[in-house]
Every structure is written in structure tokens, then in C-alpha cells.
C-alpha positions as CSV (number, residue, x, y, z in Angstrom):
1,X,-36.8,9.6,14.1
2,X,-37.2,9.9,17.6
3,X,-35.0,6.6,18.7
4,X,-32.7,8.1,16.6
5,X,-32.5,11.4,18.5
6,X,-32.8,9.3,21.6
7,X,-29.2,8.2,20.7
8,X,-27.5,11.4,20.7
9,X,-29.3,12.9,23.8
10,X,-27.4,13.7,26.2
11,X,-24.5,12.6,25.0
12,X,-24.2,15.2,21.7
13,X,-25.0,18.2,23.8
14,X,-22.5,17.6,26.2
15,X,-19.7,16.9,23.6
16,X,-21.2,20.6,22.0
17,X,-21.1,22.2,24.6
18,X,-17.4,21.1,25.6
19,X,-17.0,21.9,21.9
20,X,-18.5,25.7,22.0
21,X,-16.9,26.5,25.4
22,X,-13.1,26.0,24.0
23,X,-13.7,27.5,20.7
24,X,-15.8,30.3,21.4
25,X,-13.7,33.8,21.7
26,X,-16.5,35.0,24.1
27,X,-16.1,32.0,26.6
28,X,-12.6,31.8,27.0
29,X,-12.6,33.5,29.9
30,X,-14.7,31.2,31.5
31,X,-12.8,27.9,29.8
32,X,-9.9,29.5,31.7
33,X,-11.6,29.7,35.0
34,X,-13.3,26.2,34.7
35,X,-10.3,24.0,33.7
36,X,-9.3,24.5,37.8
37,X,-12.6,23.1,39.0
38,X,-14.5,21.2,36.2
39,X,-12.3,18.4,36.5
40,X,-12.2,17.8,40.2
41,X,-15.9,18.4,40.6
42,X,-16.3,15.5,37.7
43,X,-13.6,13.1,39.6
44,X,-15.7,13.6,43.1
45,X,-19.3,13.1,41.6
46,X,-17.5,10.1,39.9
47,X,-16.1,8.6,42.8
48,X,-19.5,9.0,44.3
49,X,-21.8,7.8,42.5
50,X,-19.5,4.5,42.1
51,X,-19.2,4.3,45.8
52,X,-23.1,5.0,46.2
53,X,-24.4,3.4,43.2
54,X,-21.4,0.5,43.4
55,X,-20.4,1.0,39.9
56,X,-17.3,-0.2,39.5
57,X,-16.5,0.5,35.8
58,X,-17.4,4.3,37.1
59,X,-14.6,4.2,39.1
60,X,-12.2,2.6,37.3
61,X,-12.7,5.1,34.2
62,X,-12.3,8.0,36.6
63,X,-9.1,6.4,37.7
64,X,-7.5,6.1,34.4
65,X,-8.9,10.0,33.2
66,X,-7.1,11.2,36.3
67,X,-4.1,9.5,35.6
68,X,-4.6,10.8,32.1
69,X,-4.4,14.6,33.4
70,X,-1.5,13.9,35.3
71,X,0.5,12.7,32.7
72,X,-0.3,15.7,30.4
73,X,0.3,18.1,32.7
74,X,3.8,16.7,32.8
75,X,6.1,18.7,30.8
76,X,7.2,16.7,27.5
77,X,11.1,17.3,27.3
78,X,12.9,14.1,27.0
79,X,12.6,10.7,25.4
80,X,11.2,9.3,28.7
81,X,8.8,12.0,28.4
82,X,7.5,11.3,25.0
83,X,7.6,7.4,25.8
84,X,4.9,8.0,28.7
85,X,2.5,10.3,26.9
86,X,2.6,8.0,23.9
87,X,2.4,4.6,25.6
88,X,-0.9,6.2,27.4
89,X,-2.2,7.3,24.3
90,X,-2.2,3.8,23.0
91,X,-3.0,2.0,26.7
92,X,-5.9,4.8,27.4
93,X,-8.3,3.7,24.8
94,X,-7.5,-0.7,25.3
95,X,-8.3,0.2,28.9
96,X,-11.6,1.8,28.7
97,X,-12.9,-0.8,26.1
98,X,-12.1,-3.3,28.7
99,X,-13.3,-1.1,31.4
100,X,-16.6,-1.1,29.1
101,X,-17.1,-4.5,27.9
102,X,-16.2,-6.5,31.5
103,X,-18.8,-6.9,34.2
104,X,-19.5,-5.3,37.2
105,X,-16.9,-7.0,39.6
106,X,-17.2,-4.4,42.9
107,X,-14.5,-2.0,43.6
108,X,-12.7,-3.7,46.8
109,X,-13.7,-7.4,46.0
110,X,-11.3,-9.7,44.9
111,X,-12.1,-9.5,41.1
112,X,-11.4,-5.3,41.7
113,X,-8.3,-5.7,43.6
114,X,-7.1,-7.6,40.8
115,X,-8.0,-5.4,38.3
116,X,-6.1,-2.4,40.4
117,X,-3.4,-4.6,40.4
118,X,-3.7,-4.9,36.7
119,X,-3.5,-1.3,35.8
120,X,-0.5,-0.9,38.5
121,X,1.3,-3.1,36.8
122,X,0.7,-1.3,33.1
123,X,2.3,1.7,34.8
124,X,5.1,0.2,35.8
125,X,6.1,-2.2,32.6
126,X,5.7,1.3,31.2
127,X,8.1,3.0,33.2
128,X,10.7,0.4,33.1
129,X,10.4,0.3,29.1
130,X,10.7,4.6,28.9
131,X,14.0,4.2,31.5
132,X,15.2,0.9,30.0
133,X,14.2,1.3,25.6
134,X,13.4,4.5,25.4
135,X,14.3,4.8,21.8
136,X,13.0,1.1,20.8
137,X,9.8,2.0,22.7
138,X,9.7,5.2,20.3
139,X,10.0,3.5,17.2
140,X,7.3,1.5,18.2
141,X,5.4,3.8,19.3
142,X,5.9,6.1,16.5
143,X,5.7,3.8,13.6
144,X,4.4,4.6,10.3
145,X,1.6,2.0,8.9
146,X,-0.4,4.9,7.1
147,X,0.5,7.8,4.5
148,X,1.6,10.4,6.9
149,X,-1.0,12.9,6.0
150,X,-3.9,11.1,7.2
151,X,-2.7,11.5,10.7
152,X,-0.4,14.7,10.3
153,X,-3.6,16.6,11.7
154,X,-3.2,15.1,15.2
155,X,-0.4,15.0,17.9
156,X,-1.1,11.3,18.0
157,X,1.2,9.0,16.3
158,X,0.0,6.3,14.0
159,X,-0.3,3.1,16.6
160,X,-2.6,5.2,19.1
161,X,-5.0,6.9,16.3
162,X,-5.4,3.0,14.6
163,X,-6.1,1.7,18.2
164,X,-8.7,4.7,18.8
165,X,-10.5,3.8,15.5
166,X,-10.6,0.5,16.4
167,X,-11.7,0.6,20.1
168,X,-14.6,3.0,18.9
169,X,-15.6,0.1,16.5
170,X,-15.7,-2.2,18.7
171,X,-17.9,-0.1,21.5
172,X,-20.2,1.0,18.4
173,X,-20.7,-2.6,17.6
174,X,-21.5,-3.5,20.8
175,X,-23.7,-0.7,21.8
176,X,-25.7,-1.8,18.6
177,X,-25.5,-5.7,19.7
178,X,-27.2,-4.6,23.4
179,X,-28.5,-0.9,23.3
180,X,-29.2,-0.7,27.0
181,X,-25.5,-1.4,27.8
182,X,-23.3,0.9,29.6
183,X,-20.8,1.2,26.3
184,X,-23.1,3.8,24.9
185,X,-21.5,6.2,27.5
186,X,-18.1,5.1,26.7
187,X,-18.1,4.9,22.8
188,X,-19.2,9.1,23.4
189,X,-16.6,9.1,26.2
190,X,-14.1,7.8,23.6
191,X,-14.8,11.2,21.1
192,X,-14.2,13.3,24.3
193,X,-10.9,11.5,25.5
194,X,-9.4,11.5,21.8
195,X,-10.1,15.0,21.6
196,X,-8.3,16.1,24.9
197,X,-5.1,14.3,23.5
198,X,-5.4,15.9,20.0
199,X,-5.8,19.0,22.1
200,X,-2.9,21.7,21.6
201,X,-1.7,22.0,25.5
202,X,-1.9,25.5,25.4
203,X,-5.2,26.6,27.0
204,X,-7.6,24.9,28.6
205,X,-9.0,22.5,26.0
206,X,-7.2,19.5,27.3
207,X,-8.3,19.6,30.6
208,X,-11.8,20.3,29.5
209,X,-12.3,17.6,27.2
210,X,-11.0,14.9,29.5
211,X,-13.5,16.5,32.6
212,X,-16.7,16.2,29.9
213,X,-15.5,12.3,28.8
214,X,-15.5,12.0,33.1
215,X,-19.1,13.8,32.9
216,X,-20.5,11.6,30.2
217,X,-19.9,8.6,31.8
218,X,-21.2,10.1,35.1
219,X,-24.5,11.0,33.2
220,X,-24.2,7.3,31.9
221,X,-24.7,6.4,35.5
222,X,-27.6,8.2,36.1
223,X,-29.3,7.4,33.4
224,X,-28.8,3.9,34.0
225,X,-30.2,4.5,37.6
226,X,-33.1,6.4,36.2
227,X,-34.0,3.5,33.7
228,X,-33.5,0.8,36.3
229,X,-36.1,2.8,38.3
230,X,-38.7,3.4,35.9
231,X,-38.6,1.5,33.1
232,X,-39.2,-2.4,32.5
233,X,-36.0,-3.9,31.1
234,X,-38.1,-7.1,29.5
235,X,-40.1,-4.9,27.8
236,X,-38.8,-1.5,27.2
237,X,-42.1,-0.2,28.7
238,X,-42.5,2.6,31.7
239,X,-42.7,0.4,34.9
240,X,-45.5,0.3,37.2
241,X,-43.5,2.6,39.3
242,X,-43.3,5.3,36.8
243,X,-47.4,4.9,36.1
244,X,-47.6,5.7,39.8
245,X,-45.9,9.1,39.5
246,X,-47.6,9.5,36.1
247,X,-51.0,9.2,36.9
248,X,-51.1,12.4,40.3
249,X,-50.2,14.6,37.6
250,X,-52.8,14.2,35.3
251,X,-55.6,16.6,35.7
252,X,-59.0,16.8,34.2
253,X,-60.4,13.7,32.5
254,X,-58.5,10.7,32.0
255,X,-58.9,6.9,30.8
256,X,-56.9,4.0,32.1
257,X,-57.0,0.6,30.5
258,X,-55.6,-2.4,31.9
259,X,-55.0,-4.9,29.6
260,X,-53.8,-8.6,30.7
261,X,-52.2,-11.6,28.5
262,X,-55.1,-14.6,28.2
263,X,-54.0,-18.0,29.9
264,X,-50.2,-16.8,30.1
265,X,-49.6,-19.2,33.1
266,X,-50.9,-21.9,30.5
267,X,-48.8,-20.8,27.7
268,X,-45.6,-20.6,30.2
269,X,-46.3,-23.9,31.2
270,X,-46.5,-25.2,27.9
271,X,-43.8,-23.7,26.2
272,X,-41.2,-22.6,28.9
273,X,-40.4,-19.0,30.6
274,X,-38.4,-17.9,27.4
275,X,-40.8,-18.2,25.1
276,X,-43.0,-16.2,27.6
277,X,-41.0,-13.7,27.8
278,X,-40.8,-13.2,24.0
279,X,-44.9,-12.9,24.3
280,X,-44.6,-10.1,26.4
281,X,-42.0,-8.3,24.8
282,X,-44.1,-8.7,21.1
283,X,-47.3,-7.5,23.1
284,X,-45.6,-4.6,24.6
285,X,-44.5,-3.7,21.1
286,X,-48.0,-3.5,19.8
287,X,-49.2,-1.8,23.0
288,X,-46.7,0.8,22.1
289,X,-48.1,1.2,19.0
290,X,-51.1,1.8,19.9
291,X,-53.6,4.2,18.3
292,X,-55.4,7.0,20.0
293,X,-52.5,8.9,22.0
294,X,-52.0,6.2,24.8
295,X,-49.2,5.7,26.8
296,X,-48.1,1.7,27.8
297,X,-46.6,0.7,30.9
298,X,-45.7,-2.4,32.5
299,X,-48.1,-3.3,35.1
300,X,-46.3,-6.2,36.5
301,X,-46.3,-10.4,35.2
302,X,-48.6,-10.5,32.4
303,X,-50.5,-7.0,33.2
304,X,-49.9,-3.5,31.2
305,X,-52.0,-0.6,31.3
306,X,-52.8,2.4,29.0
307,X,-53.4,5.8,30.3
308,X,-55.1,8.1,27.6
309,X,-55.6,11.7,29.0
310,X,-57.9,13.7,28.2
311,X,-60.4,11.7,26.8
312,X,-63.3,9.7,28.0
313,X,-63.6,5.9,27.8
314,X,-66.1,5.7,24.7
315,X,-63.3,7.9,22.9
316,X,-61.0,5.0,24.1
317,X,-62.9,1.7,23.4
318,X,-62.2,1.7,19.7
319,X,-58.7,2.1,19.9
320,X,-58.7,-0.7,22.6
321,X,-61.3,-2.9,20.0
322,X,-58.6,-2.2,17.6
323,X,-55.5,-3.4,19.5
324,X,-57.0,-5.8,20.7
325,X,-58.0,-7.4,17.1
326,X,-54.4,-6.4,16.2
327,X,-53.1,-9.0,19.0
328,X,-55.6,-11.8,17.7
329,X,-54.7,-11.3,14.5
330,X,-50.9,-11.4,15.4
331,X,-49.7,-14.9,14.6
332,X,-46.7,-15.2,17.0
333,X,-44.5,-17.6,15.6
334,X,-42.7,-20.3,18.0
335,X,-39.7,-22.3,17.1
336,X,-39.3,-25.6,18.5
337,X,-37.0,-25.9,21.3
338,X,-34.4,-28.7,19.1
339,X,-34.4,-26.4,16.2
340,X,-31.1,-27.2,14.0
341,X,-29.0,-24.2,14.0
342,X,-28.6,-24.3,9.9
343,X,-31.5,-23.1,8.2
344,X,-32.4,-26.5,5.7
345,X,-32.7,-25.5,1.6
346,X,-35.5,-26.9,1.6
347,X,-39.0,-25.8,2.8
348,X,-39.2,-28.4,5.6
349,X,-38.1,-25.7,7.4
350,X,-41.6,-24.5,8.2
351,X,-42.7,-27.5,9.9
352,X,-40.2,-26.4,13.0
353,X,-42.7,-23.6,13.3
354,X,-45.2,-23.2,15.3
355,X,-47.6,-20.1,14.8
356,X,-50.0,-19.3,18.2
357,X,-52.1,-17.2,18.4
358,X,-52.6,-14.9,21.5
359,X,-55.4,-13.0,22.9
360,X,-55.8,-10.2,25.7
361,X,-58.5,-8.7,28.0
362,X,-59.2,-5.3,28.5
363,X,-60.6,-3.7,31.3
364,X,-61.9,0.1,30.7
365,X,-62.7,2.6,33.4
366,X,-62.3,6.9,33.1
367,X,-62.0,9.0,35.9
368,X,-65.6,10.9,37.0
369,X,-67.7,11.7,40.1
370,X,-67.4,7.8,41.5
371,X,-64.0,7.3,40.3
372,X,-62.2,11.0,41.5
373,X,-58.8,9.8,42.3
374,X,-56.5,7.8,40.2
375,X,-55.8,4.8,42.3
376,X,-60.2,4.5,41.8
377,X,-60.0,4.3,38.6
378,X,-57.4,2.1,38.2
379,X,-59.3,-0.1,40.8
380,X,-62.4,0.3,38.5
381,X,-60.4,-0.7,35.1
382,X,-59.0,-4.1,37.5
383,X,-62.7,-5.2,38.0
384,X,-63.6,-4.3,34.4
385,X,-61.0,-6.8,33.7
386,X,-61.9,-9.0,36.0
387,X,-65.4,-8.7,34.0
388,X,-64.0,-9.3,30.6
389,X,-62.3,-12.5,31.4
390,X,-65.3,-13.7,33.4
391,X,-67.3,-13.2,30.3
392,X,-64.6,-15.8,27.8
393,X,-61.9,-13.5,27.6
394,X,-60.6,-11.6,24.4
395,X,-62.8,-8.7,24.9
396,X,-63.3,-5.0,26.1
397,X,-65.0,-4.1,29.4
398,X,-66.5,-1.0,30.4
């Protein structure tokens, strides 16, 4: 339940609050006031944090949201008009996906320019087609695939609501394919965007929507930033970085284990750094798990620790005899490296299997009248470590 809510944080409350602000009676007021400065305080924080934080995609997204706002704010009079405002309601939604699903490639490098020079010349095919075929361009753009009342609801013709459907698959099925990706921003970024140009243009819901699709993806930055920081992106786990900050605010009594992965230079050796890397990321998982109200972290290589507070370290050993039995017992199943990519009818299949079993030490220490700060006694849980693999390994030390 709580990954699940993980998924929604920020993101829902922003798209609320955007919601609750336009629809409200009692904050229309303040919708009115904030359509002048919400979305140019968005497109500078943008622009910054791409510059500062050199993320391109930021940049480009703001770019195409801006040139969103301009083109609503355009009266819509003439066929020329309604060939601009429709043609970006179909192009908006292609671009971000690509904005989303392509690499970082730098602002100003030559993979950038090219990519400016890619959305310049969108706008300008689209000009010449609303002065050249306006009427053809209509007819495209207003065609008719669906019954009529499935889309009468929206100001969007038929072409641009299908594309927006199928763009937000796509992002959802990426998001689920890598959930640490950068999509996640823009598949909530998406809802925002399609709700601006479903928007009536009276009021300010138009502009506000498109300034919180802006904001998302600027909290999508930061985020990003924040999880770079402070948390390991083999494992999932906090990094050694965010133990550090961790551990001054504990107070009172407090246990910290340090737990390492037995003969892992061996086993890398033997097997290769991929199959390494899935050892850690399957040992993380169970240090996670964990029993006893621990929290993991990535210590660095093959080293995590567990910080327990408020307890002592005989209130901690027999969680850490327990998880430690858990890892024995794990049988962590290898497959061979020429494994055939067809999984045979038969049972041979089992013999391109290899099951290994992996152990860890412990080291234990708690934080008393010898041990008063926490840098001691995570000194004093690296030499009961020490200890425990000086002693054969696959055991707790005190």
C-alpha cells in the first residue's frame, strides 16, 4: 500500500489542488489573480533548473507549454485560427512523449540544436498548411473515427483526444517498464495539459492547468535530484550519504549494524559484474525486509548497514540472527551466461540453473558511554565486522 501511494505523491496533490483552485467559488478570486503570475514563475523555475541541473527534456517541455499559452491566448476567429489550435492539440501530446522517452542530449549541443530545429520546423509546416489547406487541414483534423458522443464532452476533436489516449498509454507503459524514469512526471503532466485544452477559455482554468503540467515536471526534476543524492540506484536503498544525515538526528539510544556480502570479490570474479549486481539488489531486498523496525542503507560496494533506534543491541541481535539465516537460506538462482532465449518443454531446463547460496557478516555495536557519537559507533560496528569475518564469516558480532 505504501508503493502504491508513493505513486501518486506529489503528483495527485498537485493535479487537486489545480483542480480545487478553479472549481472552488471561494478561490476564484485568487485563480483570477494567479493566472498573471503562476505561469511565468513555472517557465523561470523551469528554465532554471534545466540550465542549473542541465536537464534538457525540462527545457524543451517548458518550451512547448509556452508556446501552448500563446497559441490559446490567440483569439479563434477564422479557419487559420482553428487549424493552429487544432494541429497543436494533436502535435502537443506526440511532442512531449518524445520529449519523455529520448535521452538527455544537452540544450545547446548539437543533438539540442537539432532538436530546436525540429520543433521550428513543425511550426512552420503548420503554418504553411493553415494559409495554404486550411479546409483540407480541417477535415483532417476534424475527422470523425468515433460515435460523436464519446468526445462531444470536450473541445478537442476526435484525432487529438485518440492521440492523447494513446500517448498516455505509451508513458504509462513505460513508467511501468522503468519506474525511476523521468515519464512518471510527464504521463501526470499529460492529465494536466489535456485538461487546459478541454478547459472553457473563459476564466483562468486554462492558464492554470498548463502552469501546474509546467510545475509537475519541475517537481519531477527535483525529485530526481533528491533521489540521485540520497538514494542508491542499484539497490533502491538510502545511500551512505543519506545515513550520514540520518544518523545526527537520532537521539537517545540507538543500534547500527553493518552487514557485508561474504567473498563478493570471489563471486564477481567467478560469475561476472552482472550477476553481482543482481546479489546485491536480492540482498538489499531482504535487508529491507527486515524484522525489528530497522532501516537499510547502502553503505558502499558490498557493505549496508541497519540503524535500529531506540533500542539496544541485544534487542537487535535476533533480528540480525534472523536475517541473516534468511540470506543462507535464500537459494539465489544463476542462469548460465549461453542460456537459450526459448524456455525448452522439457525439464532440461533446470540444468541451465545454477542455485548459490550466499552468506553475510554482521557487525553489531549500540551507541553508550564509549561509543557517544554516531561516527563511534559506526566505527565500533566496522570492527565488530571485522570480528565476525575473522571468526569464518556468516555470523553476528557484538
Amino acid at each position: 500500500m505504501k508503493r502504491f501511494f508513493a505513486k501518486l505523491v506529489p503528483e495527485v496533490l498537485i493535479l487537486g489542488a489545480a483542480a480545487l483552485l478553479v472549481l472552488h467559488p471561494a478561490l476564484r478570486g485568487t485563480a483570477n489573480g494567479l493566472d498573471r503570475v503562476f505561469p511565468f514563475a513555472v517557465v523561470a523555475a523551469g528554465l532554471l533548473l534545466g540550465w542549473r541541473f542541465n536537464r534538457s527534456r525540462l527545457v524543451f517541455a517548458i518550451a512547448l507549454l509556452a508556446l501552448t499559452e500563446y497559441i490559446l491566448v490567440q483569439p479563434i476567429e477564422t479557419p487559420y485560427d482553428r487549424v493552429l489550435f487544432h494541429a497543436m492539440t494533436f502535435l502537443l501530446p506526440v511532442n512531449l512523449a518524445l520529449v519523455a522517452l529520448l535521452p538527455e542530449r544537452g540544450t545547446l549541443t548539437p543533438a539540442g540544436l537539432l532538436r530546436w530545429v525540429m520543433l521550428a520546423a513543425q511550426v512552420l509546416l503548420v503554418l504553411f498548411i493553415a494559409k495554404s489547406f486550411p479546409d483540407k487541414a480541417l477535415d483532417f483534423l476534424g475527422a470523425h473515427v468515433l460515435p460523436r458522443r464519446l468526445t462531444s464532452w470536450t473541445p478537442l476533436r476526435q484525432p487529438a483526444v485518440i492521440c492523447f489516449v494513446a500517448i498516455g498509454v505509451l508513458l504509462c507503459l513505460a513508467w511501468w517498464r522503468e519506474p525511476q524514469s523521468p515519464v512518471r512526471g510527464y504521463s501526470y503532466a499529460l492529465i494536466a495539459v489535456f485538461a487546459a485544452l478541454s478547459w472553457p477559455a473563459a476564466g483562468p482554468g486554462q492558464e492554470i492547468w498548463l502552469a501546474t503540467a509546467g510545475l509537475i515536471l519541475v517537481v519531477a526534476v527535483i525529485e530526481a535530484s533528491y533521489m540521485m543524492a540520497y538514494r542508491d540506484g542499484l539497490t533502491e536503498l538510502p545511500s551512505r550519504r543519506a545515513l550520514n544525515e540520518a544518523l545526527p538526528r537520532l537521539s537517545g539510544q540507538f543500534t547500527v549494524a553493518m552487514v557485508d556480502v561474504d567473498h563478493f570479490k570471489r563471486f564477481n570474479d567467478t560469475y561476472g559484474h552482472d550477476a553481482g549486481d543482481h546479489v546485491l539488489r536480492l540482498v538489499a531486498a531482504r535487508l529491507a525486509q527486515t524484522s525489528g523496525g530497522g532501516t537499510a542503507y547502502r553503505y558502499g560496494g558490498e557493505e549496508f548497514a541497519l540503524v535500529y533506534p531506540g533500542k539496544g543491541q541485544d534487542e537487535c541481535v535476533p533480528h540480525l540472527e534472523e536475517l541473516r539465516e534468511t540470506v543462507e537460506t535464500s537459494r539465489f538462482t544463476m542462469r548460465r551466461r549461453f542460456r537459450p532465449r526459448l524456455k525448452p518443454r522439457t525439464d532440461k531446463s533446470r540444468k541451465s540453473r545454477q542455485a548459490i547460496m550466499i552468506t553475510v557478516s554482521i557487525g553489531v555495536a549500540e551507541r553508550n558511554h564509549r561509543n557517544a557519537s554516531p561516527e563511534q559507533v559506526v566505527q565500533a560496528a566496522d570492527k565488530a565486522l571485522y570480528r565476525a569475518k575473522e571468526a569464518g564469516r556468516n555470523r553476528v558480532s557484538t
